[in-house]
Biopython code that builds the backbone (N, CA, C, O; Angstrom):
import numpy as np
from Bio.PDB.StructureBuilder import StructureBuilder

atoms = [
    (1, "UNK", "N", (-19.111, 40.248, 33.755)),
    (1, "UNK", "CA", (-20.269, 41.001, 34.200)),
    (1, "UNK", "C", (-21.515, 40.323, 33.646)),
    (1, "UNK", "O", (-21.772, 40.164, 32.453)),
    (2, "UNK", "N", (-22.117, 40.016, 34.500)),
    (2, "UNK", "CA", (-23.797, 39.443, 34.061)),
    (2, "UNK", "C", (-24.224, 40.915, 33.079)),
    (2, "UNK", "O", (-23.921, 42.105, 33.160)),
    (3, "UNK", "N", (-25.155, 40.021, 32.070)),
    (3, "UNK", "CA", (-26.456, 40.756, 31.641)),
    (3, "UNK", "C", (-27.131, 41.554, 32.241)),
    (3, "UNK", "O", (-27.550, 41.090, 33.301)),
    (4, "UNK", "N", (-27.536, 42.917, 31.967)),
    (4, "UNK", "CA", (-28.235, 43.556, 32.369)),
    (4, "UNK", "C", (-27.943, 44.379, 34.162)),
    (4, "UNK", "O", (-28.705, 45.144, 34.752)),
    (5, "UNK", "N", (-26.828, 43.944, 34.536)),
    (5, "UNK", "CA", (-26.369, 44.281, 36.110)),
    (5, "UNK", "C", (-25.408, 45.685, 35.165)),
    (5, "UNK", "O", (-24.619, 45.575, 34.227)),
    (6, "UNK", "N", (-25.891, 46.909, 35.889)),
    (6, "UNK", "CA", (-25.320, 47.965, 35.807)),
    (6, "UNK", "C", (-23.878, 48.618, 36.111)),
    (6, "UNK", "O", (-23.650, 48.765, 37.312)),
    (7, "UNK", "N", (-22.968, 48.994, 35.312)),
    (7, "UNK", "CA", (-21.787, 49.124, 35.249)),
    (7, "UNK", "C", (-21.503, 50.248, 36.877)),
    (7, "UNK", "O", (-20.600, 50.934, 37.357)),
    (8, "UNK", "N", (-22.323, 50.012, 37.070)),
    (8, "UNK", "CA", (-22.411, 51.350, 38.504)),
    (8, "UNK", "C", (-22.077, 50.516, 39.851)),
    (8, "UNK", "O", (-21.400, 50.859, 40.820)),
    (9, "UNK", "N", (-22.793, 49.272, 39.590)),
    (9, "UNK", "CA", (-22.566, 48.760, 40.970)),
    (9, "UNK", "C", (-21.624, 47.955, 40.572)),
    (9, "UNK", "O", (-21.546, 47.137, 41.489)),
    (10, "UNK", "N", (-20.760, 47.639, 39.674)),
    (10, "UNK", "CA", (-19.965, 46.131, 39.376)),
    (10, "UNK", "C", (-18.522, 46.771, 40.447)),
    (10, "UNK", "O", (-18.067, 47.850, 40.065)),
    (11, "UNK", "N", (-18.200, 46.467, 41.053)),
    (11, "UNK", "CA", (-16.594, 47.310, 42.306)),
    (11, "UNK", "C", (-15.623, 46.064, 41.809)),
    (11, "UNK", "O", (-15.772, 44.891, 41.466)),
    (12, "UNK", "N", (-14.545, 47.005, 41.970)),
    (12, "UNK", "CA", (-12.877, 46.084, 41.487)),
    (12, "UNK", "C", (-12.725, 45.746, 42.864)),
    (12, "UNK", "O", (-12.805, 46.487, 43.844)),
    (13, "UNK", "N", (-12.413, 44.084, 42.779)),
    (13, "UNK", "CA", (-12.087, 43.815, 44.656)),
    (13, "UNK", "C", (-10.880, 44.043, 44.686)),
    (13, "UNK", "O", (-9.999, 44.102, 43.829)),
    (14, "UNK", "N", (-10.954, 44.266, 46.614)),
    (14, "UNK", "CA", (-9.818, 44.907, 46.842)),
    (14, "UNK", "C", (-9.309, 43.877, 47.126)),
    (14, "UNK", "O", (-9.884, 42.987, 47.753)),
    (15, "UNK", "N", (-7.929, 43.817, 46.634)),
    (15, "UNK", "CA", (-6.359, 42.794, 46.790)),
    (15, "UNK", "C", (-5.390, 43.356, 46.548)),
    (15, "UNK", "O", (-5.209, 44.312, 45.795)),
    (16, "UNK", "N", (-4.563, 42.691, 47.295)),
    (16, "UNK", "CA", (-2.793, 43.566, 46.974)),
    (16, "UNK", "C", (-2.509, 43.406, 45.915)),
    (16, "UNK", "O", (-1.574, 44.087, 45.495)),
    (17, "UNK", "N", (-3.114, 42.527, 45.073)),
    (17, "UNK", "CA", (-2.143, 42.350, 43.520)),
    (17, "UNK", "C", (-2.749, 44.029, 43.087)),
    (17, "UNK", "O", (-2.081, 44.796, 42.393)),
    (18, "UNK", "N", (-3.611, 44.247, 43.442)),
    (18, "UNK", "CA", (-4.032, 45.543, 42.744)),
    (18, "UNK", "C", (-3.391, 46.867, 43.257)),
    (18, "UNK", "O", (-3.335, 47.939, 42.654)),
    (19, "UNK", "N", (-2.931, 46.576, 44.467)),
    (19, "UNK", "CA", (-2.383, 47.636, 44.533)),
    (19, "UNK", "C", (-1.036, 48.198, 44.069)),
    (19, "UNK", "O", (-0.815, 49.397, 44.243)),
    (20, "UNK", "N", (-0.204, 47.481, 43.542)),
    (20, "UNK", "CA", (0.927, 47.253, 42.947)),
    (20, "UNK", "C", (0.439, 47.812, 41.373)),
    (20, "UNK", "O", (1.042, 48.596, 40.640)),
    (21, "UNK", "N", (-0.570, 47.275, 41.195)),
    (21, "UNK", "CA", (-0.528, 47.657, 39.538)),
    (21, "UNK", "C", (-1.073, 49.067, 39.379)),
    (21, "UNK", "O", (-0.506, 49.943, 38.727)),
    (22, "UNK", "N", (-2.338, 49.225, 40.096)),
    (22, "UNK", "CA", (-3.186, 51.005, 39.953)),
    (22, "UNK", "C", (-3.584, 51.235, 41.105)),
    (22, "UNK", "O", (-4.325, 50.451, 41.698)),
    (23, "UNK", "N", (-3.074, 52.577, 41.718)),
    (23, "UNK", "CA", (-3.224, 53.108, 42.904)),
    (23, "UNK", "C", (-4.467, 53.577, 42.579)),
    (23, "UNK", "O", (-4.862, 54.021, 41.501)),
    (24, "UNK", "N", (-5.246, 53.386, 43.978)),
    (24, "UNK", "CA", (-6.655, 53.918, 44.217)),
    (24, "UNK", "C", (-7.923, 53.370, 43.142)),
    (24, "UNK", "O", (-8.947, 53.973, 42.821)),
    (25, "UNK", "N", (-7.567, 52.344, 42.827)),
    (25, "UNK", "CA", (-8.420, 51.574, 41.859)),
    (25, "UNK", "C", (-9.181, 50.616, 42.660)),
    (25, "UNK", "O", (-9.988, 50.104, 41.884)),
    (26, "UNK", "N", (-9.337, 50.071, 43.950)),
    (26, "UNK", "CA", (-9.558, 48.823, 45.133)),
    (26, "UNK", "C", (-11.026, 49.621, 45.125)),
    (26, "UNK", "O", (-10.978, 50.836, 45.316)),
    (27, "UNK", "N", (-11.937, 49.183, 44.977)),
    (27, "UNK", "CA", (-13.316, 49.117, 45.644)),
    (27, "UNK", "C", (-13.927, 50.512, 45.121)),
    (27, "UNK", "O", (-14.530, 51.339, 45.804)),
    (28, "UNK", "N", (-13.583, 50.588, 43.531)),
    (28, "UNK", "CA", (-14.004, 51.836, 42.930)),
    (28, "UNK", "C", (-15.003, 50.625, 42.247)),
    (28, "UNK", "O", (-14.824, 49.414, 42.375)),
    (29, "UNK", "N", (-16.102, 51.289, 41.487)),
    (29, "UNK", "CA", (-17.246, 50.847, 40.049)),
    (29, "UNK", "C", (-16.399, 50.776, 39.370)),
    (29, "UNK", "O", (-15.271, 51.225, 39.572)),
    (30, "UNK", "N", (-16.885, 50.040, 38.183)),
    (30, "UNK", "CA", (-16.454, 50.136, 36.959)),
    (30, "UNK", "C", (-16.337, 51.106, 36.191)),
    (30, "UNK", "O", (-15.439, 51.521, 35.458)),
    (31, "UNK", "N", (-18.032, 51.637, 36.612)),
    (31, "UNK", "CA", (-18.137, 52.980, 36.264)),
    (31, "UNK", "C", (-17.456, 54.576, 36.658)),
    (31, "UNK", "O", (-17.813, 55.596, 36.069)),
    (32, "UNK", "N", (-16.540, 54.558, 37.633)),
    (32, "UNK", "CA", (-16.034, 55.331, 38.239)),
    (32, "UNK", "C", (-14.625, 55.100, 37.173)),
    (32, "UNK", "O", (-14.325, 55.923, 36.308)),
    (33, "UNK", "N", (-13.988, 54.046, 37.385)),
    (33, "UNK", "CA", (-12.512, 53.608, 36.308)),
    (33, "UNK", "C", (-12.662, 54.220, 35.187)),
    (33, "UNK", "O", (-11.965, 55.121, 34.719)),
    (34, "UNK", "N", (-13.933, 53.533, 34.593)),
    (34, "UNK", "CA", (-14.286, 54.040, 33.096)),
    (34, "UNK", "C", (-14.309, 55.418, 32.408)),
    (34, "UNK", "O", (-13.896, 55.706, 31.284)),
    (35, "UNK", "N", (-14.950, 56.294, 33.442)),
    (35, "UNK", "CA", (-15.364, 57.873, 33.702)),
    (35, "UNK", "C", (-13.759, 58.435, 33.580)),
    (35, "UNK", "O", (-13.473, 59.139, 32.612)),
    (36, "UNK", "N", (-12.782, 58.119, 34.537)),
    (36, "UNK", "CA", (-11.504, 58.434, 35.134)),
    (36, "UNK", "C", (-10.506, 58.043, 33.858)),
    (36, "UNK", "O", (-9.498, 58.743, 33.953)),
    (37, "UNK", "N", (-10.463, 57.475, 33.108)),
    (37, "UNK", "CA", (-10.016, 56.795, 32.025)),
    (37, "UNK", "C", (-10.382, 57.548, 30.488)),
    (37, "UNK", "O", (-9.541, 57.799, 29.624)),
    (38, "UNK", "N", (-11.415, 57.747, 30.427)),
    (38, "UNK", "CA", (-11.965, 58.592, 29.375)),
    (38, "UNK", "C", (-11.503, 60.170, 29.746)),
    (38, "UNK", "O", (-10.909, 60.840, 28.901)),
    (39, "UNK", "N", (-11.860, 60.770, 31.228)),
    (39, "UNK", "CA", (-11.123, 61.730, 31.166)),
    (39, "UNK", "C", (-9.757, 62.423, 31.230)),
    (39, "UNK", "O", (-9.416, 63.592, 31.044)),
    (40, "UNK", "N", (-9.113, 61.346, 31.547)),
    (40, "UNK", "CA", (-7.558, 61.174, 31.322)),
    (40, "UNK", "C", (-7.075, 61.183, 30.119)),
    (40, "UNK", "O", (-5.914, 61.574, 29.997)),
    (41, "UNK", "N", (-7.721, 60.818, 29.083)),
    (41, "UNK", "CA", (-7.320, 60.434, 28.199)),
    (41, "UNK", "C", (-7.809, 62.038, 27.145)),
    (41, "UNK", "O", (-7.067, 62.670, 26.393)),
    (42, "UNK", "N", (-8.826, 62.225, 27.370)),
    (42, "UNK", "CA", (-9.070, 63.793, 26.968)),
    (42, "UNK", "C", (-8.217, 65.201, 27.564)),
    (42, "UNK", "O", (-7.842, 66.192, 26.937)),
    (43, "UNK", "N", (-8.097, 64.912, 28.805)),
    (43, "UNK", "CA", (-6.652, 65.630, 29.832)),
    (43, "UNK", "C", (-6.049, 65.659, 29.091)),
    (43, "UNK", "O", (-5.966, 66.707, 28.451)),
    (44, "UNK", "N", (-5.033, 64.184, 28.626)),
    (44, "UNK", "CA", (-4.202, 64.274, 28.037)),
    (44, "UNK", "C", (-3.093, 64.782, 27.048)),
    (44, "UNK", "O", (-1.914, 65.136, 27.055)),
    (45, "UNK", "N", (-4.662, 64.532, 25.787)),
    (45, "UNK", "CA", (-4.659, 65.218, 24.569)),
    (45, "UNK", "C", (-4.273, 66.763, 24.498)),
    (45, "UNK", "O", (-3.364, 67.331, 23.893)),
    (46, "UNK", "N", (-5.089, 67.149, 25.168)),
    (46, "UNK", "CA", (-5.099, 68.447, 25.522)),
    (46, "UNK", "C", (-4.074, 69.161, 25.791)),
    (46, "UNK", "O", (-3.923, 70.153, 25.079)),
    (47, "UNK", "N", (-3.131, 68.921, 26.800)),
    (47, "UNK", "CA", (-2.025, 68.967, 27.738)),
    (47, "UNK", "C", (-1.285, 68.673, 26.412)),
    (47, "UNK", "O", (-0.605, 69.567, 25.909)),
    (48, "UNK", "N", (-1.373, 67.629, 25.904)),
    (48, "UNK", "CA", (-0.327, 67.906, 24.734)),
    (48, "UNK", "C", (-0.119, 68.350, 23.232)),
    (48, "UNK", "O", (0.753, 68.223, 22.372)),
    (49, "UNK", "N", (-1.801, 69.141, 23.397)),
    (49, "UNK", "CA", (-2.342, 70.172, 21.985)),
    (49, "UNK", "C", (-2.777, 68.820, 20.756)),
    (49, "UNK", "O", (-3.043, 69.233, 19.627)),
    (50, "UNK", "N", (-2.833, 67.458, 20.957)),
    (50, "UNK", "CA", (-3.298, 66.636, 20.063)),
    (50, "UNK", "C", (-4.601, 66.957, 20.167)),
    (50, "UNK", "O", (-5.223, 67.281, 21.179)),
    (51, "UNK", "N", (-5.149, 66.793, 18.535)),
    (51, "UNK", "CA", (-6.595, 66.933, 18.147)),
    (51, "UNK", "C", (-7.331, 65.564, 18.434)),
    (51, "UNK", "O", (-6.876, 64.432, 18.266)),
    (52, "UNK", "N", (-8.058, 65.778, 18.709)),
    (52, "UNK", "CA", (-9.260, 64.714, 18.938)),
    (52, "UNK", "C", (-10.798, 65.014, 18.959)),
    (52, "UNK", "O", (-11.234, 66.091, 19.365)),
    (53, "UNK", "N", (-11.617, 63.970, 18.486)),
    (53, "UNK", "CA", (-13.201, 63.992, 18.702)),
    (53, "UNK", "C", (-13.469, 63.064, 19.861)),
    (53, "UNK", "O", (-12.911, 62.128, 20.433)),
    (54, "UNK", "N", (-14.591, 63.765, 19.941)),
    (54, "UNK", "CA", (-15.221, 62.891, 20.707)),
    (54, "UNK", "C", (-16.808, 62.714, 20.822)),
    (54, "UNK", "O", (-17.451, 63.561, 21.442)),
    (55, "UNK", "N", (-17.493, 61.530, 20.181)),
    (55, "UNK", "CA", (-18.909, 61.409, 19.961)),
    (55, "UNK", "C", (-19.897, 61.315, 20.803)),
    (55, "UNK", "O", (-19.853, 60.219, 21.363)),
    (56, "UNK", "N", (-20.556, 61.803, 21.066)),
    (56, "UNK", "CA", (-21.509, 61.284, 22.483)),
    (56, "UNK", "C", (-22.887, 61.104, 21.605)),
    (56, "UNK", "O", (-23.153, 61.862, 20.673)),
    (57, "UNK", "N", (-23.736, 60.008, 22.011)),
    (57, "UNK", "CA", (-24.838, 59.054, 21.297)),
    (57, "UNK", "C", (-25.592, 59.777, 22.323)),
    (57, "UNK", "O", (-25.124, 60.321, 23.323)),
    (58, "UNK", "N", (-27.172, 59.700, 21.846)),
    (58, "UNK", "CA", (-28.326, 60.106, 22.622)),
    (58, "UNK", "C", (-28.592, 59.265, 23.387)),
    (58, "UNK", "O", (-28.969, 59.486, 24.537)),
    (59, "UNK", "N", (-28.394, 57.796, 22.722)),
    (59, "UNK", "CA", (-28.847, 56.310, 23.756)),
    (59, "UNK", "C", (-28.077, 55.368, 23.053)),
    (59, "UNK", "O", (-27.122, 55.790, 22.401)),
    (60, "UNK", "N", (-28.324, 54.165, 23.071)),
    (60, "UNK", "CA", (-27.935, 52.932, 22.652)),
    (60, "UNK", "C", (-28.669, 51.720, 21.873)),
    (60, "UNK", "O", (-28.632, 50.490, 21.839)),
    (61, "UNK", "N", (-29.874, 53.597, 20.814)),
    (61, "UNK", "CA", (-30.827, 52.660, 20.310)),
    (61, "UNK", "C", (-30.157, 51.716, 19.248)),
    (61, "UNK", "O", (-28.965, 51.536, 19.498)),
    (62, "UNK", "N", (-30.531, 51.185, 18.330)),
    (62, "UNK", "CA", (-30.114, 50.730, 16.948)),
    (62, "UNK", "C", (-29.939, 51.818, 16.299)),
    (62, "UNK", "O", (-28.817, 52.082, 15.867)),
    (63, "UNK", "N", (-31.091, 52.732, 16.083)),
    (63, "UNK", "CA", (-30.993, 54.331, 15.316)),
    (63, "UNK", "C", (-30.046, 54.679, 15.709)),
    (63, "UNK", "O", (-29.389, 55.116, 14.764)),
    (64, "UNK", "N", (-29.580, 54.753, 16.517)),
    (64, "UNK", "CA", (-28.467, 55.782, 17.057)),
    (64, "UNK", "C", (-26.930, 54.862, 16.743)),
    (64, "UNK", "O", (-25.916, 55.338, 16.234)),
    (65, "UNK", "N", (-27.106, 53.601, 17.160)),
    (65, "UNK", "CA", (-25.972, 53.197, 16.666)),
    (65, "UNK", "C", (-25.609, 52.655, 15.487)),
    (65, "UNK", "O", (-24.585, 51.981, 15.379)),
    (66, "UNK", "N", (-26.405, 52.896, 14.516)),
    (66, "UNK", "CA", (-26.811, 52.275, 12.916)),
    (66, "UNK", "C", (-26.118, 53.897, 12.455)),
    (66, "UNK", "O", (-25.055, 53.939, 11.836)),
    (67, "UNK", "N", (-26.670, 54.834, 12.743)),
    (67, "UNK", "CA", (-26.137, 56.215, 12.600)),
    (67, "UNK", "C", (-24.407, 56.628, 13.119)),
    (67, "UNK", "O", (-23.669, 57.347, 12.445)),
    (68, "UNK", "N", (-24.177, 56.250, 13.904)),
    (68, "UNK", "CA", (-22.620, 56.334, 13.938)),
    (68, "UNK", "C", (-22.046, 55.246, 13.591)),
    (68, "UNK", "O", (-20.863, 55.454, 13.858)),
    (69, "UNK", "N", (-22.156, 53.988, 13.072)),
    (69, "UNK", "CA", (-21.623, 53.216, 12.082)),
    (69, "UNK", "C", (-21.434, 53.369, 10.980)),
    (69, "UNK", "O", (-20.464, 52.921, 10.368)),
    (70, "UNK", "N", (-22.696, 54.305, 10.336)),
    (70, "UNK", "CA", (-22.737, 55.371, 8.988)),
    (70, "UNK", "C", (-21.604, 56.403, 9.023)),
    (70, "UNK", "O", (-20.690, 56.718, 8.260)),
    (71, "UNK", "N", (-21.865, 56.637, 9.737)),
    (71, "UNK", "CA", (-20.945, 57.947, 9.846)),
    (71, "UNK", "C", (-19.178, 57.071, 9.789)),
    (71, "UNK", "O", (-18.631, 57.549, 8.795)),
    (72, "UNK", "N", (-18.789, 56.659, 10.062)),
    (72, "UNK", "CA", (-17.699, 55.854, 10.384)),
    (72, "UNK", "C", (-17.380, 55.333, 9.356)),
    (72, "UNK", "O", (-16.255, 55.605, 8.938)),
    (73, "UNK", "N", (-18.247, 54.387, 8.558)),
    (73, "UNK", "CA", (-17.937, 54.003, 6.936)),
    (73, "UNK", "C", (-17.762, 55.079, 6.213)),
    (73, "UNK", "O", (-16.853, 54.967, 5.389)),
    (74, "UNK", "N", (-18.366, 56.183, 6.231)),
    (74, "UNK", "CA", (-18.190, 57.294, 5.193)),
    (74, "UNK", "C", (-17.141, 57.524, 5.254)),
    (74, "UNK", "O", (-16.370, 57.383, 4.305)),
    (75, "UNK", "N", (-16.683, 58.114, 6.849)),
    (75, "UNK", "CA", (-15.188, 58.315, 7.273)),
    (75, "UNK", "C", (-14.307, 57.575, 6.481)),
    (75, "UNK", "O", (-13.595, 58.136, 5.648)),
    (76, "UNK", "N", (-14.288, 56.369, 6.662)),
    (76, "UNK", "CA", (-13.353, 55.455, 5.857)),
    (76, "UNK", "C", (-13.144, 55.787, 4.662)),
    (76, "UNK", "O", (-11.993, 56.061, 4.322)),
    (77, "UNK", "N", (-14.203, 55.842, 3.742)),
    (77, "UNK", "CA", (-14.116, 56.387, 2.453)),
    (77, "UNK", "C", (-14.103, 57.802, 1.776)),
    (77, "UNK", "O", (-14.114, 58.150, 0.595)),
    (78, "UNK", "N", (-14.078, 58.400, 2.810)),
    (78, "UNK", "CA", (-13.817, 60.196, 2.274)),
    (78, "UNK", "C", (-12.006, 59.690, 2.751)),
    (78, "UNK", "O", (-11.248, 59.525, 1.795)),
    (79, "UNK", "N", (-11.470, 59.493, 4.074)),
    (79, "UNK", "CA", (-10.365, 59.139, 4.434)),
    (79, "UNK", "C", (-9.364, 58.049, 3.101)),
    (79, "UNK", "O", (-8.241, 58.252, 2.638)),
    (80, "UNK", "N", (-10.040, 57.280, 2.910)),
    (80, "UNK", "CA", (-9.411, 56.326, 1.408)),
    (80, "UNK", "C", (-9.128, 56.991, 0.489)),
    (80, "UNK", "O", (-8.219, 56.659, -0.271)),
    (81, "UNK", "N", (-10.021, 58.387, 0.287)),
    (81, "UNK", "CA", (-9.977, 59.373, -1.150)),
    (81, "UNK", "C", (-9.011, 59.826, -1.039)),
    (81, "UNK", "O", (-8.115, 59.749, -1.880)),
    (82, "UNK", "N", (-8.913, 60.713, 0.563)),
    (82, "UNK", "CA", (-7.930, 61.035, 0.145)),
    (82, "UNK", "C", (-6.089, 60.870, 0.416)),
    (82, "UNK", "O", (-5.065, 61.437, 0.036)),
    (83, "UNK", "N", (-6.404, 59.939, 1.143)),
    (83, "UNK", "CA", (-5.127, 59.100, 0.788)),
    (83, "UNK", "C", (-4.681, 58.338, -0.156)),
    (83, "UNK", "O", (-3.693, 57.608, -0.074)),
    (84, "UNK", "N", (-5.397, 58.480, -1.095)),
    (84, "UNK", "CA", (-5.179, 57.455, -2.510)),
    (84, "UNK", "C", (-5.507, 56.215, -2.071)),
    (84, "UNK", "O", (-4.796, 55.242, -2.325)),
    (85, "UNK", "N", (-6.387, 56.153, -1.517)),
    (85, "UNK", "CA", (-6.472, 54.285, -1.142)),
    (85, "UNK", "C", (-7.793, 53.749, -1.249)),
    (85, "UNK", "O", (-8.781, 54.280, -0.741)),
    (86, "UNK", "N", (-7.804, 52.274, -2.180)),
    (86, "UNK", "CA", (-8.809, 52.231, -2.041)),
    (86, "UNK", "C", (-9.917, 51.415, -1.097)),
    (86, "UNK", "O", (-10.098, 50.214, -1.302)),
    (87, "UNK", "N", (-10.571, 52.049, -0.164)),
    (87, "UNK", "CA", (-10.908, 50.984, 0.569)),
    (87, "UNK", "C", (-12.221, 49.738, 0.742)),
    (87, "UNK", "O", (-12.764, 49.101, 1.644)),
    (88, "UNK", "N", (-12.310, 49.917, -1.052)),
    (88, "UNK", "CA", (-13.096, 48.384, -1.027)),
    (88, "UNK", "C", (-12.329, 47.688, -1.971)),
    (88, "UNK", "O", (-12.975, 46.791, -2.513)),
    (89, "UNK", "N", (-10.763, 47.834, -2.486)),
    (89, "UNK", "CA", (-10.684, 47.259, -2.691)),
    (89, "UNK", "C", (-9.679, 46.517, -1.412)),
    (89, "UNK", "O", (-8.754, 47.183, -0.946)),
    (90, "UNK", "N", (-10.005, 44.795, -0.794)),
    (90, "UNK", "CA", (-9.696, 44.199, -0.087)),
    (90, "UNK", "C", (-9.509, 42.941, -0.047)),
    (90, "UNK", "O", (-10.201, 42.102, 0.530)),
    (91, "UNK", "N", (-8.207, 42.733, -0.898)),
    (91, "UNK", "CA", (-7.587, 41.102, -1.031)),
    (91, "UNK", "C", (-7.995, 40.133, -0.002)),
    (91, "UNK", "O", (-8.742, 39.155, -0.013)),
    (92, "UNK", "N", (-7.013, 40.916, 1.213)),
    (92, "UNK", "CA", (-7.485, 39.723, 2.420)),
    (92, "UNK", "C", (-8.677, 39.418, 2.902)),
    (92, "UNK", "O", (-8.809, 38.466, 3.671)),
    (93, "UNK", "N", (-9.679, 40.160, 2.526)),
    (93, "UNK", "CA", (-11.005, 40.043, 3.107)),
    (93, "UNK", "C", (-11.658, 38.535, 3.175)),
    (93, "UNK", "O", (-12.050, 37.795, 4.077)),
    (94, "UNK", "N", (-11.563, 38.471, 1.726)),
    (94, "UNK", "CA", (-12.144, 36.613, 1.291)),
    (94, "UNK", "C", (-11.207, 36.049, 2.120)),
    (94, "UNK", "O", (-11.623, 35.478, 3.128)),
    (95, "UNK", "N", (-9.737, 36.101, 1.849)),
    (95, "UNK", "CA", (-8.918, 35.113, 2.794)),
    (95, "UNK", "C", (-9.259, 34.624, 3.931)),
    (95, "UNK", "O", (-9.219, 33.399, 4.043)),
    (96, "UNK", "N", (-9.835, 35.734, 5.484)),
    (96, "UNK", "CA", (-9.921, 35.587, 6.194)),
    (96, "UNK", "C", (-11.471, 34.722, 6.705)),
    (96, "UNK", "O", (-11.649, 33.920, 7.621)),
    (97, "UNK", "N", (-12.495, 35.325, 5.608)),
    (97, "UNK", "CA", (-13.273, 34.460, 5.208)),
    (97, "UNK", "C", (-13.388, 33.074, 5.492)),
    (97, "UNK", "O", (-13.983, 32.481, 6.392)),
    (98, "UNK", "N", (-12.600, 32.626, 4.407)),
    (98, "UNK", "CA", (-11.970, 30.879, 4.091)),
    (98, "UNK", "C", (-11.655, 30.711, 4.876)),
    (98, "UNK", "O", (-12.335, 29.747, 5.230)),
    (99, "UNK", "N", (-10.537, 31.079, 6.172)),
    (99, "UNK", "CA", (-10.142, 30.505, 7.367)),
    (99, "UNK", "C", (-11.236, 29.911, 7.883)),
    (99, "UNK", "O", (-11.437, 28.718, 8.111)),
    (100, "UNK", "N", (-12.059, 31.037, 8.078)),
    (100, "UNK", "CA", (-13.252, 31.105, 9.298)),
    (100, "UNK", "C", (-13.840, 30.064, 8.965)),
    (100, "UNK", "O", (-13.768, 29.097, 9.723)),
    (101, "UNK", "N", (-14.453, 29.990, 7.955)),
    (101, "UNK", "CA", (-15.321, 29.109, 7.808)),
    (101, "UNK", "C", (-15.051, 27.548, 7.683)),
    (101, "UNK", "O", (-15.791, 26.570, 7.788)),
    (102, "UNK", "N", (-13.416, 27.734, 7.362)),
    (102, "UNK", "CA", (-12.543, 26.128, 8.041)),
    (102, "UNK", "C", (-12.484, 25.738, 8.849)),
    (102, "UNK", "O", (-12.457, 24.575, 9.253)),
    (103, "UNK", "N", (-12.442, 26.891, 9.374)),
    (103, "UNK", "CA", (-12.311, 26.553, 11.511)),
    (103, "UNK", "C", (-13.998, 26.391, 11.769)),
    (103, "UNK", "O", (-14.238, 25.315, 12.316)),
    (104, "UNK", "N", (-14.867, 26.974, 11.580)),
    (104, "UNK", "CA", (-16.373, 26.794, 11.807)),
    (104, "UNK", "C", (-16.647, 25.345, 11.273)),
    (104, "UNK", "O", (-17.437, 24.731, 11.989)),
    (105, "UNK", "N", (-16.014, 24.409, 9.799)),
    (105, "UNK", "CA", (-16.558, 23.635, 9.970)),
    (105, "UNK", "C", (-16.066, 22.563, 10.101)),
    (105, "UNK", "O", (-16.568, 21.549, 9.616)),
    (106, "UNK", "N", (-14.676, 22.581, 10.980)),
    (106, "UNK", "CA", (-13.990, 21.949, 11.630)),
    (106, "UNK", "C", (-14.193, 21.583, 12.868)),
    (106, "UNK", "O", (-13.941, 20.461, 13.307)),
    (107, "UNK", "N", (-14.893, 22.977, 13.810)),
    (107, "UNK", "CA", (-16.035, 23.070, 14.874)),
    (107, "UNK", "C", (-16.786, 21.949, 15.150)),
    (107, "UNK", "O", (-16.872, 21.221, 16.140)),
    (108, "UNK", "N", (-17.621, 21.972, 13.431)),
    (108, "UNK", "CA", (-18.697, 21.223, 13.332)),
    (108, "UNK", "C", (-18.307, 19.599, 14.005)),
    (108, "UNK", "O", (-18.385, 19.077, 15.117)),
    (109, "UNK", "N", (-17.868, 19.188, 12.669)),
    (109, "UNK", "CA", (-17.460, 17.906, 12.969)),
    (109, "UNK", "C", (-17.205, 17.034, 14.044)),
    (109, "UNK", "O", (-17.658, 15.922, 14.312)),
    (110, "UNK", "N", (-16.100, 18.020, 14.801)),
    (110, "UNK", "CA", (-15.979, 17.607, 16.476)),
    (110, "UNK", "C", (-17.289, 17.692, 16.911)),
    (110, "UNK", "O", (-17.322, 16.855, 17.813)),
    (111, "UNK", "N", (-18.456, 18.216, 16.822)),
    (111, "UNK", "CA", (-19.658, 18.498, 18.127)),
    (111, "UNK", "C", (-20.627, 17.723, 17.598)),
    (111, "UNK", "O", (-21.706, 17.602, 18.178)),
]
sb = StructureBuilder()
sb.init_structure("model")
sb.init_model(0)
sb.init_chain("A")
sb.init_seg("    ")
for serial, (resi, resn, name, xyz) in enumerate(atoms, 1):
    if name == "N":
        sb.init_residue(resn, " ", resi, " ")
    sb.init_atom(name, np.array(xyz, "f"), 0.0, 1.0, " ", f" {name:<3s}", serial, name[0])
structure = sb.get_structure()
C-alpha cells in the first residue's frame, strides 16, 4: 500500500486463488476485511465467555500513542509483580543487540 492512499479504497483483486482460500473476500477494501476481522474476533470471545479489552485511541497523534505505550509498559510491570518476574531484568536483550549490530556492520562493508 502506498503512503498516505486510504485503507478504504485499497480492494483485494478478484482471482480464483482467492476464492479457495476466503469466501466473499474478492473486491472487498481493506477496510471492510479489517472491520470484519476485528469483529469476529470480539464475536468470538464472547460466544465463548473469554475476557478481553479492547482500546480505542482518539487519533493517531504521538500523544495518544506515547499514552498507550505508557500504559502497556506499566502493564508489563504491574503483570511482572505479580507473577514473580522480573521484567527488566533481561539477559537476552544485549545478546540480540550484538547480533544486530554485526549484521548492520556487515551491511556496511558490502555497500
Amino acid at each position: 500500500m502506498s503512503v498516505g492512499r486510504p485503507r478504504a479504497t485499497v480492494k483485494i483483486p478478484c482471482s480464483s486463488a482467492y476464492r479457495s482460500l476466503v469466501q466473499d473476500i474478492q473486491g472487498r477494501t481493506l477496510a471492510e476485511v479489517m472491520d470484519a476481522i476485528n469483529e469476529g474476533v470480539k464475536r468470538a470471545f464472547r460466544k465463548a465467555g473469554r475476557p478481553f479489552a479492547e482500546i480505542v485511541l482518539p487519533d493517531t497523534s504521538e500523544a495518544s500513542l506515547g499514552q498507550l505505550l505508557q500504559l502497556k509498559m506499566m502493564e508489563v510491570m504491574y503483570l511482572g509483580a505479580l507473577l514473580e518476574v522480573n521484567p527488566f531484568d533481561q539477559p537476552n536483550v544485549e545478546s540480540y543487540k550484538e547480533e544486530t549490530r554485526a549484521l548492520l556492520s556487515q551491511a556496511a562493508g558490502r555497500g
